[in-house]
ROFI-891496 format. One record per residue (C-alpha): residue number from 1; x, y, z. Coordinates in Angstrom, 1 decimal, always signed. Layout:
<rs>
R  pos      c1      c2      c3
R  NUM       X       Y       Z
...
</rs>
This chain:
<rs>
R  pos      c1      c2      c3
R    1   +11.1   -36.2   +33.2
R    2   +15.0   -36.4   +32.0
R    3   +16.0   -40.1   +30.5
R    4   +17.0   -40.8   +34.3
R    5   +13.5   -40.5   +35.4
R    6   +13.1   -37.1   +35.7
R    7    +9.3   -35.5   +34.8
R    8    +8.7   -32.4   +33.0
R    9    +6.3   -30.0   +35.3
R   10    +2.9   -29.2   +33.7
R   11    +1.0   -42.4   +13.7
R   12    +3.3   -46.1    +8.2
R   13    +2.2   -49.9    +9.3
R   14    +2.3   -52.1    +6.2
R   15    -1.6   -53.7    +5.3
R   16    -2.1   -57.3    +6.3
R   17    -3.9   -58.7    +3.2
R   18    -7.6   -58.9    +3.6
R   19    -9.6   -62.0    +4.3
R   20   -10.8   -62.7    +0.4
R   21   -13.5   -65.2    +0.0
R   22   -11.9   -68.7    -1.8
R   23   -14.6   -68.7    -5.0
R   24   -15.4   -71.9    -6.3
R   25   -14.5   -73.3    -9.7
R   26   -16.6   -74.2   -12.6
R   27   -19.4   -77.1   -11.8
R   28   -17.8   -80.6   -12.0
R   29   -20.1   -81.2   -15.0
R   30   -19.0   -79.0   -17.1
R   31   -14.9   -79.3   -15.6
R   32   -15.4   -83.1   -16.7
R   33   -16.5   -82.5   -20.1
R   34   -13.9   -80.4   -21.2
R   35   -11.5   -83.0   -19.6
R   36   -13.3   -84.9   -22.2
R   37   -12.5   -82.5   -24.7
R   38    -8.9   -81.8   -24.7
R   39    -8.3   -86.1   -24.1
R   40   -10.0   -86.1   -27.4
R   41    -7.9   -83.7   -29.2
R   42    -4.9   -85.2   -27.6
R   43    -5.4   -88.5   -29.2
R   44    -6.3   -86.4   -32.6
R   45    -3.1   -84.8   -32.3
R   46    -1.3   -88.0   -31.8
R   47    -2.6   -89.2   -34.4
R   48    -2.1   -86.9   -36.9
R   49    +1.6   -86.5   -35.9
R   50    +1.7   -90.2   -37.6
R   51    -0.1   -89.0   -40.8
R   52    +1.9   -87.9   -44.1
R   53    +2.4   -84.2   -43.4
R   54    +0.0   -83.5   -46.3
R   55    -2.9   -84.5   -44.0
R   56    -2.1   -82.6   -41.0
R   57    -4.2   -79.6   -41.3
R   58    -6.9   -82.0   -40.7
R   59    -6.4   -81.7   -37.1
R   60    -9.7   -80.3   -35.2
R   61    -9.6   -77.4   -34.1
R   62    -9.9   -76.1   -30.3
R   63   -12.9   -75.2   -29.7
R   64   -13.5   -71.3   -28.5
R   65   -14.8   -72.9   -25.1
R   66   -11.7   -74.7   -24.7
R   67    -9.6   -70.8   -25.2
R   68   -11.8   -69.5   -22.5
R   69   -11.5   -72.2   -20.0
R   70    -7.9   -74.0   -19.3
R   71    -8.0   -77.1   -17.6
R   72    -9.2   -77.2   -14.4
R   73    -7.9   -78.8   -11.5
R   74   -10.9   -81.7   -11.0
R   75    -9.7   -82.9    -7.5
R   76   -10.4   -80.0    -5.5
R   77   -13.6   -79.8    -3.6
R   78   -16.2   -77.7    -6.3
R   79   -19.6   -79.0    -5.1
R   80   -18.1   -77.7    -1.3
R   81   -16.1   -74.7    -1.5
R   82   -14.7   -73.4    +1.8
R   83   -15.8   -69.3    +1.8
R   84   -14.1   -66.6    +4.2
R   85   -15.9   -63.8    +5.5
R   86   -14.9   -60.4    +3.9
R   87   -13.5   -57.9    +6.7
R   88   -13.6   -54.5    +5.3
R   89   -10.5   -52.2    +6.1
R   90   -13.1   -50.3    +8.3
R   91   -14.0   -52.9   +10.1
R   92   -10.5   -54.3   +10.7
R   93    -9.8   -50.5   +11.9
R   94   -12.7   -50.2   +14.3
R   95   -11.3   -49.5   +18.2
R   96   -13.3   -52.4   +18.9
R   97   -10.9   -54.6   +17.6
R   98    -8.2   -52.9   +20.4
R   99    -6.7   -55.5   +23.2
R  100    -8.7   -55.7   +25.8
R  101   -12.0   -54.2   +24.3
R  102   -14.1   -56.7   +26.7
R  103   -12.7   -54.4   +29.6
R  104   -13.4   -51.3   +27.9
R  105   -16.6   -52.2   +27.3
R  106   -17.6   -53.3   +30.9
R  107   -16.0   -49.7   +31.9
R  108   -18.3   -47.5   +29.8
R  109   -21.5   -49.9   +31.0
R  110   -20.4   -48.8   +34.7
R  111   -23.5   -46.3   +35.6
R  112   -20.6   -44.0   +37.0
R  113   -18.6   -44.1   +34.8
R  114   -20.9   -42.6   +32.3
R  115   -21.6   -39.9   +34.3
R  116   -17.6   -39.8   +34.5
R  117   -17.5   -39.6   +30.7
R  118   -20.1   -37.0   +30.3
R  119   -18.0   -34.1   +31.8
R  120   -14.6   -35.5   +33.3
R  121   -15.1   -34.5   +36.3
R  122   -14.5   -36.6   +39.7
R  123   -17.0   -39.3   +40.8
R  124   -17.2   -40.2   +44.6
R  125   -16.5   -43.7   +44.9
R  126   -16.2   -44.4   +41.3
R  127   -12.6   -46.1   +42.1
R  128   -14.4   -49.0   +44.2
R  129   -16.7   -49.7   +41.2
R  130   -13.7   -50.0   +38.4
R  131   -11.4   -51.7   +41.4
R  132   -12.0   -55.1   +39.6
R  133   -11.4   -54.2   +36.1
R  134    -8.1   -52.3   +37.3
R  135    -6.6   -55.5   +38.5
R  136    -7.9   -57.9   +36.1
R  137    -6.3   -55.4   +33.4
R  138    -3.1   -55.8   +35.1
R  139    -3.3   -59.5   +35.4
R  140    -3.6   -59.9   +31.6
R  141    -0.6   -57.7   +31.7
R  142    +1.0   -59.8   +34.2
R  143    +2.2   -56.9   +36.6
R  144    +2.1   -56.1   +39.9
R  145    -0.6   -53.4   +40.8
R  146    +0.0   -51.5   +44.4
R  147    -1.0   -48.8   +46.3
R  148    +1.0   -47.3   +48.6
R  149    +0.1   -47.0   +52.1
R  150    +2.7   -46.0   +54.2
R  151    +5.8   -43.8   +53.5
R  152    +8.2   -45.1   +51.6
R  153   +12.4   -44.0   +50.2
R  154   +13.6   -46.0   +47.5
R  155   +17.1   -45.7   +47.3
R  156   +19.2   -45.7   +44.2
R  157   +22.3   -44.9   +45.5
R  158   +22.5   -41.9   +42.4
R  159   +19.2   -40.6   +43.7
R  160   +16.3   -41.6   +46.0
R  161   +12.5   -41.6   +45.5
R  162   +10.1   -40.7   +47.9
R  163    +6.3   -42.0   +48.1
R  164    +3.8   -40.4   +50.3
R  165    +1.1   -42.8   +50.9
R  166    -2.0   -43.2   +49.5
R  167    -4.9   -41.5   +52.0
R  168    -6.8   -39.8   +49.7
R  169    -9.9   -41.4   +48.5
R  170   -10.7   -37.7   +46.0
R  171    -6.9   -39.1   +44.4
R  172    -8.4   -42.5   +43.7
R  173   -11.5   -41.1   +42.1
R  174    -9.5   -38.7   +40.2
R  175    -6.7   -40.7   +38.4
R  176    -7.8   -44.5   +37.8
R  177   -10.6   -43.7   +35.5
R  178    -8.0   -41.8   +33.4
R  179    -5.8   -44.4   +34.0
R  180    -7.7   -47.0   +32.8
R  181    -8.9   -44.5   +29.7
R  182    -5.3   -44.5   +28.6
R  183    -3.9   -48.2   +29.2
R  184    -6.9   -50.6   +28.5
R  185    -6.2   -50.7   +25.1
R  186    -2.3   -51.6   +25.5
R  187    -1.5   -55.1   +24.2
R  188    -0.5   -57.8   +27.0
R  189    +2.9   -58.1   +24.9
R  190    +4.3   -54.7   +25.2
R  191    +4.7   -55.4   +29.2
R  192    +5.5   -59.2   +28.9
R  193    +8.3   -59.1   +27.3
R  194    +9.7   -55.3   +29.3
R  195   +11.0   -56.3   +32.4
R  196    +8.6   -54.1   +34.6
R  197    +7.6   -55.7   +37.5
R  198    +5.2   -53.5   +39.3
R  199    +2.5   -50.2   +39.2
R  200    +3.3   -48.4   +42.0
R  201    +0.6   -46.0   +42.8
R  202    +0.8   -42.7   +45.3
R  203    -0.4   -39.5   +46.7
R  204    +2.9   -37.4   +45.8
R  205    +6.4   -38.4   +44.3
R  206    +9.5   -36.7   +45.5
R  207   +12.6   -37.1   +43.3
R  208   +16.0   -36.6   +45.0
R  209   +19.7   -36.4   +44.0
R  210   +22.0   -34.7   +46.0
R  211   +21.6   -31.5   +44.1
R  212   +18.2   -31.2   +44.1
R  213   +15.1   -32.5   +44.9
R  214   +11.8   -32.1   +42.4
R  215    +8.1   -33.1   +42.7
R  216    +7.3   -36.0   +39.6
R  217    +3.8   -36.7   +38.3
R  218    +5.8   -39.7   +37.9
R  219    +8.8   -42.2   +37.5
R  220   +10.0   -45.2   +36.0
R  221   +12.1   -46.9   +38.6
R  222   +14.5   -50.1   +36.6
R  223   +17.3   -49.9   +39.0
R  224   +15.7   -51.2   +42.0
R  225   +12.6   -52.1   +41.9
R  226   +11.7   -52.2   +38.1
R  227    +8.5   -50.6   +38.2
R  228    +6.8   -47.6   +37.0
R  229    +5.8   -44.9   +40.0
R  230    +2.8   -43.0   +39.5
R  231    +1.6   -39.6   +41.6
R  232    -2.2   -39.3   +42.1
R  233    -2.1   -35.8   +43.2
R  234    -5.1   -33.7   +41.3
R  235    -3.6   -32.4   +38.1
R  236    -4.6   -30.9   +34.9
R  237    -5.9   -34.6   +33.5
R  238    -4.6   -33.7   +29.8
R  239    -0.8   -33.3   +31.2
R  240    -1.3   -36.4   +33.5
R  241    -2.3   -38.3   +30.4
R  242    +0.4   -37.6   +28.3
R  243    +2.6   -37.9   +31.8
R  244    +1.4   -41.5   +31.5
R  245    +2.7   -42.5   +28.1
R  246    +5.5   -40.1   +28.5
R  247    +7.3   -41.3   +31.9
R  248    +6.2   -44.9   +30.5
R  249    +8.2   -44.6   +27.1
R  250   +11.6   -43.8   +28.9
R  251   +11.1   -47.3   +30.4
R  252   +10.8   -48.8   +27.2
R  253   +13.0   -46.9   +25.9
R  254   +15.6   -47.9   +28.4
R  255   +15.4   -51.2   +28.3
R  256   +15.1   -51.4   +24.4
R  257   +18.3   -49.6   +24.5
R  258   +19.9   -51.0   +27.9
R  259   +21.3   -47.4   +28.3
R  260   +19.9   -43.9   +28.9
R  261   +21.7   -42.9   +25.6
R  262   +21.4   -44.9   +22.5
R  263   +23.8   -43.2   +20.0
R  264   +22.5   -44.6   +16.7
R  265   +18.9   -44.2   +17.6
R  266   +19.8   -40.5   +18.4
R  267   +21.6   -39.9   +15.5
R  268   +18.7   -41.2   +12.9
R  269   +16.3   -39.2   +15.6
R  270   +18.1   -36.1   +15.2
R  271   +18.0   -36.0   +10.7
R  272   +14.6   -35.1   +11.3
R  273   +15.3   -31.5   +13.4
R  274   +16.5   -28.1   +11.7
R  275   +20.1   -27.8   +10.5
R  276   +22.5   -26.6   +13.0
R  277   +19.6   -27.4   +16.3
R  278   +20.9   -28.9   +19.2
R  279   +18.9   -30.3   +22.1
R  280   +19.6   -28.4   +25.5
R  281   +20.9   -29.8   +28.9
R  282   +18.5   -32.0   +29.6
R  283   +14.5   -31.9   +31.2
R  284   +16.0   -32.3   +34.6
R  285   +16.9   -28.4   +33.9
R  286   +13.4   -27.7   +31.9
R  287   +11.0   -27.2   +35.2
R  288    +9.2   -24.1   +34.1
R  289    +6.6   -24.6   +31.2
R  290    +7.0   -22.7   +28.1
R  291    +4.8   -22.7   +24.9
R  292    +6.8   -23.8   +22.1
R  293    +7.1   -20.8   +19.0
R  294    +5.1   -21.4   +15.8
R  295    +9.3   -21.3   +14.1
R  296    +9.9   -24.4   +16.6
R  297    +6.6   -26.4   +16.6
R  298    +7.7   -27.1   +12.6
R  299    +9.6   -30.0   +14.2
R  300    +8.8   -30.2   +18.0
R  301    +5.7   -31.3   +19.5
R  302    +6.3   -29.0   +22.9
R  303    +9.4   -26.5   +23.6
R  304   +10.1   -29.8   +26.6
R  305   +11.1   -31.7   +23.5
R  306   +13.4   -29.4   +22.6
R  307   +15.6   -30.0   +25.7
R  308   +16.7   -33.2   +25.0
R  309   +16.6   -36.1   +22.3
R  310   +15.1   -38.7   +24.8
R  311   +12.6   -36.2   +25.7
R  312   +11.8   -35.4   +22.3
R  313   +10.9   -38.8   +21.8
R  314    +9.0   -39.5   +24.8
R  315    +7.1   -36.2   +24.7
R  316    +6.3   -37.3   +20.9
R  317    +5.3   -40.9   +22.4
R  318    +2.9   -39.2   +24.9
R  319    +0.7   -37.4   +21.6
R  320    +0.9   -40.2   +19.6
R  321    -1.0   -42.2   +22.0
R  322    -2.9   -39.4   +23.4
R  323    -4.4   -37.3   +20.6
R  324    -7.1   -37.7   +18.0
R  325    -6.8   -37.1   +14.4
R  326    -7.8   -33.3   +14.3
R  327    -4.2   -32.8   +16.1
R  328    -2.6   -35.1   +13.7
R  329    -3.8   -33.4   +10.9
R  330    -2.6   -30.1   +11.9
R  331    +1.0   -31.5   +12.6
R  332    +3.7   -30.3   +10.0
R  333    +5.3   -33.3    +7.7
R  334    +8.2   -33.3    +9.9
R  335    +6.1   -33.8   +13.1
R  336    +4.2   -36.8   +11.1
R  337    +7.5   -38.0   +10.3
R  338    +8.3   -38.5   +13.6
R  339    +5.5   -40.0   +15.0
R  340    +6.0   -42.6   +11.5
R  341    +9.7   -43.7   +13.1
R  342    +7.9   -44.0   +16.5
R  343    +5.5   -46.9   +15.1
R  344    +8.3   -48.2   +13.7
R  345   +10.5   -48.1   +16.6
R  346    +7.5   -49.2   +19.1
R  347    +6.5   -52.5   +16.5
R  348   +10.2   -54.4   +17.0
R  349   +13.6   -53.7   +18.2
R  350   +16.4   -56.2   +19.6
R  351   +14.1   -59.3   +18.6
R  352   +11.6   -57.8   +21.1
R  353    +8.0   -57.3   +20.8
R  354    +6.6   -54.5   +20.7
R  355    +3.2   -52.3   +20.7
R  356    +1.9   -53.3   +16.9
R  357    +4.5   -55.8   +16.2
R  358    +1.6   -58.6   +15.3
R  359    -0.7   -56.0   +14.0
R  360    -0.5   -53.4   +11.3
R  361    -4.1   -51.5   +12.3
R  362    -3.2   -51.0   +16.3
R  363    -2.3   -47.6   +15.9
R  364    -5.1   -47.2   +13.4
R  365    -7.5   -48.7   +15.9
R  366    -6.1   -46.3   +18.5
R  367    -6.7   -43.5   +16.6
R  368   -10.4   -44.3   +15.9
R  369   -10.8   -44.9   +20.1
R  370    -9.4   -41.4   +20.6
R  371   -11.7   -39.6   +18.7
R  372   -14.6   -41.4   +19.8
R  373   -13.3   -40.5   +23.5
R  374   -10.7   -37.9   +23.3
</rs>
């Protein structure tokens, strides 16, 4: 899709200190003797700074013990130290630790739904069995879920979108498993504080302008209804996945921004492409798929990227939360640079929060999921 809602046919978070376990002083004996101690060879010193000067090398000595062991603080709690459980970073990384992991769990537990994950392939009447964890996700995440199911023309004036309702039961099957797969493990924030309103879910999406008119896997809709439009229709699941994240990210993107064009965020964007590139038309114009040359995939994740800077970023977006580490690893430095700036852009932004904002191992965690599932 174009940064008006248009959709293209076809991971540096800082360390939160670890938990370290509060270790308890020396026993109160031994903390109140040398208390003892160094009062004693206070009063010596007193003493002595009385004396002719003749007899002050008579002064005791501190004792080695006393070198070893400053003066302890006697008032905290020795005898009843309060102790932290260590967290190890691996721990703290595991995709268990994702939002919404009770869901998740529940999901894979579905007797379907592990036939589902064996092979990807549809499941009759699996939608009916994940129905209820579909709507309590979106509860958490305080949005309207729907399904459409009668015709519908939303009309934005610029352009209009068309719904075709919802009859297909093989479309159901098909896409919420993936759906859930792809958005259980999004934290309640990142939609709380976006001003989408509603999930809108149908068999095919229609986009319209008086120029032309273009089949979307799907749409984000802010003008009028502030929701995000989804197609159903069977796909290739990998492109409807990244479709997901992708059409998603202009949202966010928008409303970061509150424009279609953020100038400054372009500009930073655009350090990390070839001297002398610029982006093409825009993805409203990119309709036929093309694979992207090895020359170009030094700095672009598809040749779609390539066509505009908002697409670049979204189509970026849409691996980053999509793809395991083998695909990271075989990204260029550039690439990985991008997808850095992306964290960074996705944790806070106009006092908003964001995906990771609160949590330095989310994308981590995310990683860790996708190659368990991915």
């Amino acid at each position: 899709m174009g940064c008006t809602g248009e959709s293209k046919i076809k991971e540096n978070s800082n360390e939160s200190n670890n938990p370290v376990v509060i270790k308890s002083n020396i026993n109160q004996k031994k903390n109140f003797n040398m208390q003892n101690q160094e009062i004693q060879i206070q009063k010596v010193q007193n003493d002595n700074n009385n004396m002719n000067q003749n007899n002050f090398n008579n002064k005791p000595e501190t004792t080695q013990q006393n070198k070893q062991h400053p003066q302890q603080n006697s008032y905290k709690n020795v005898d009843n130290p309060v102790k932290k459980k260590v967290i190890s970073k691996e721990e703290m990384m595991s995709y268990k630790n994702l939002p919404n992991y009770d869901l998740f769990e529940k999901f894979i537990n579905i007797k379907k739904v592990k036939e589902y994950l064996e092979d990807r392939e549809i499941i009759d009447g699996i939608f009916d069995e994940i129905k209820p964890l579909i709507k309590e996700l979106f509860n958490r995440f305080k949005i309207q879920f729907e399904i459409i199911t009668k015709n519908q023309v939303i009309d934005c004036v610029s352009y209009k979108v068309e719904l075709t309702a919802s009859t297909n039961q093989e479309n159901l099957d098909n896409y919420f498993p993936l759906f859930f797969l792809n958005f259980w493990h999004y934290p309640a924030e990142a939609f709380h504080h976006r001003i989408i309103k509603k999930f809108i879910f149908c068999d095919q999406l229609m986009f319209t302008t008086p120029s032309y008119s273009q089949p979307r896997a799907a749409c984000p809709e802010w003008y009028k209804t502030s929701s995000m439009i989804y197609s159903m229709e069977i796909q290739n699941n990998d492109y409807l996945a990244e479709v997901m994240h992708h059409e998603l990210f202009h949202y966010f993107d928008y409303m970061i921004s509150h424009s279609r064009v953020d100038n400054a965020i372009e500009s930073d964007w655009s350090k990390l492409n070839p001297p002398g590139f610029q982006y093409g038309s825009g993805g409203e114009y990119e309709r036929v798929y093309v694979d992207i040359n090895k020359k170009d995939n030094m700095y672009f994740v598809t040749h779609y990227a390539m066509s505009q800077c908002c697409e670049d970023r979204a189509e970026t977006y849409a691996r980053l939360m999509t793809k395991n580490s083998n695909w990271y690893n075989e990204q260029s430095k550039v690439i990985k640079m991008k997808l850095e700036k992306l964290k960074d852009f996705m944790k806070k932004r106009h006092d908003t929060i964001y995906i990771g904002n609160n949590d330095n191992y989310y994308y981590e965690r995310l990683q860790n999921y996708l190659d368990t599932y991915n």
